[in-house]
C-alpha positions as CSV (number, residue, x, y, z in Angstrom):
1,X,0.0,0.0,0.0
2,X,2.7,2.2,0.3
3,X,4.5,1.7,-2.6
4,X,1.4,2.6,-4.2
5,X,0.9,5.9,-2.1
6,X,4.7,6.7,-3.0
7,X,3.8,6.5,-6.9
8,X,0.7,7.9,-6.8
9,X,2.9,11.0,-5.0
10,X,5.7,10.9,-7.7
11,X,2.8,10.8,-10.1
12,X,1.1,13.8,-8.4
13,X,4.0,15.7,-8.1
14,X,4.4,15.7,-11.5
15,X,0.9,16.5,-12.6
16,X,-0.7,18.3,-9.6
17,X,0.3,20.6,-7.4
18,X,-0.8,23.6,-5.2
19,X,-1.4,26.9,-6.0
20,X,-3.5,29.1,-8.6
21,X,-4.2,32.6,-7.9
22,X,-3.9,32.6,-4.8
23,X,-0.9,33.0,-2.6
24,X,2.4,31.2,-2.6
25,X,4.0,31.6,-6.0
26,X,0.6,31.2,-7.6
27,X,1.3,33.4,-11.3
28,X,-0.5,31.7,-13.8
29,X,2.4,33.5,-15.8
30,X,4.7,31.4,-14.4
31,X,2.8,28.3,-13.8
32,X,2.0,27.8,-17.4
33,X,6.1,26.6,-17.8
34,X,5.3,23.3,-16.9
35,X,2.1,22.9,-18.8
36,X,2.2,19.7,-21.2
37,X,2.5,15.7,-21.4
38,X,5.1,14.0,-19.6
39,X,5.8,10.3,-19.4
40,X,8.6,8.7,-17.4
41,X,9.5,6.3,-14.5
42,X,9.3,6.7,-10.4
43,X,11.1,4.8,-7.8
44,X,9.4,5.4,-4.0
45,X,11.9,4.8,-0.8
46,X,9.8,1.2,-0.1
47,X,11.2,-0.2,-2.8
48,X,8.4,0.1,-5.3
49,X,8.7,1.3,-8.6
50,X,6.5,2.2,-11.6
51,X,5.7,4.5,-14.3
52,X,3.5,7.9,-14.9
53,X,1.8,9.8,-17.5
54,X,0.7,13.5,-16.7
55,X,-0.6,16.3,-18.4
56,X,-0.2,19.4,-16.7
57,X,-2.4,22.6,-18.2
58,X,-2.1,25.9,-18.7
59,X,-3.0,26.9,-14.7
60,X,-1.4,24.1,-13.3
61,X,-3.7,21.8,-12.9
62,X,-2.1,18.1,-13.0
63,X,-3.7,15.0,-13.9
64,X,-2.8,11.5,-14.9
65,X,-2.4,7.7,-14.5
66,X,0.1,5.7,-12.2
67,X,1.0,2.5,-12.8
68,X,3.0,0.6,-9.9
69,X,4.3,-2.2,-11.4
70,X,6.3,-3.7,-7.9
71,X,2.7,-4.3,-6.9
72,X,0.7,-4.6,-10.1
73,X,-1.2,-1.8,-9.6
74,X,-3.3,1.1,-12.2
75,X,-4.1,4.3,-10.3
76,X,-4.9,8.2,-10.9
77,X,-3.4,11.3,-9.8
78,X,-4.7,15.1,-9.2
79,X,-3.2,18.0,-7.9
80,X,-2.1,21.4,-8.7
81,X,1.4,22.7,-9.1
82,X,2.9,26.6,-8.3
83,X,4.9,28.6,-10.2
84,X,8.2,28.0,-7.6
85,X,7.7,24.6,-8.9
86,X,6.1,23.0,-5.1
87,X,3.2,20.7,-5.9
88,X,0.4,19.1,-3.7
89,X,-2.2,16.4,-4.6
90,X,-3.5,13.3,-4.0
91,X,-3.4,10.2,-5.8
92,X,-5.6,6.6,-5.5
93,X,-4.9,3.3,-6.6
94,X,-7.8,1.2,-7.7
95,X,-9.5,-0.3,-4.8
96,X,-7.7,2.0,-2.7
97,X,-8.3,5.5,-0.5
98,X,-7.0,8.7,-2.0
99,X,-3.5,9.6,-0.1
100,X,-2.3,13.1,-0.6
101,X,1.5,14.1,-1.2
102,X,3.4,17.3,-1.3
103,X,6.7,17.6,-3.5
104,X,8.8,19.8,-5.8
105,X,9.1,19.9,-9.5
106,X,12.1,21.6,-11.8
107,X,13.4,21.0,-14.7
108,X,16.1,19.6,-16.5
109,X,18.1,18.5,-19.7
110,X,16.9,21.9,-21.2
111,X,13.2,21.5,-20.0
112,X,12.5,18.6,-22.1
113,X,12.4,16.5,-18.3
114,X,10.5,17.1,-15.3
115,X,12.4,15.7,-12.4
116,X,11.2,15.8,-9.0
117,X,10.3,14.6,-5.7
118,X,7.2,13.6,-3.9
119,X,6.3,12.7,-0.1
120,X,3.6,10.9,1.1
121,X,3.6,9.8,4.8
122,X,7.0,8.2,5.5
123,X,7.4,7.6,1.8
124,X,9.3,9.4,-0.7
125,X,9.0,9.0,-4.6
126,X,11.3,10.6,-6.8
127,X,10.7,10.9,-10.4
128,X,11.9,12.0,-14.2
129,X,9.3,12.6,-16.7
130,X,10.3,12.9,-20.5
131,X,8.3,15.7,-22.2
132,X,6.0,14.2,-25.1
133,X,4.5,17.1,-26.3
């Protein structure tokens, strides 16, 4: 179950986070960087490891699917992500409750990854998502 929370996080982190227009680095000016598709792997600190697919819009709105294949598990992920790149969200394995997470996004290889890390409990997930768009 906690591998699963761990993706779901890394998953998160890459599609949702927290913010908008209100405070805490919530510029849609800024925000809108990390809009697009992204596709990659995870690896969570219990061991389990998957793969993600996230489409972050315009506001920073993240969405997407989680696949934890330690544990053979399909899941979603929601959140919303700022402009200073911190994220928050929650993500939900099939059969499972929703567990929220709270992370960090940033770039790298020129923008064309998203790299980050996600926490969820005790867990933490860390991430690289290839751009596909």
């Amino acid at each position: 179950m906690r591998k699963r929370q761990l993706f779901l996080i890394l998953i998160s982190l890459l599609v949702v986070g927290c913010g908008g227009s209100g405070g805490g680095g919530g510029d849609t000016s800024l925000i809108s960087r990390f809009a697009g598709l992204y596709e990659g792997l995870w690896t969570a600190s219990d061991d389990s490891e998957g793969s993600s697919f996230i489409r972050i819009d315009e506001s920073g709105v993240i969405d997407g699917t989680i696949r934890d294949d330690t544990n053979d598990l399909n899941g979603v992920i929601a959140g919303q992500v700022q402009s200073n790149g911190k994220v928050s969200g929650t993500f939900e394995y099939e059969g499972s409750s929703a567990v929220q997470f709270t992370g960090e996004l940033k770039f790298s290889n020129g923008g064309n990854k998203l790299k980050g890390a996600l926490t969820s409990g005790s867990i933490e997930t860390t991430f690289t998502l290839g751009r596909q768009d």
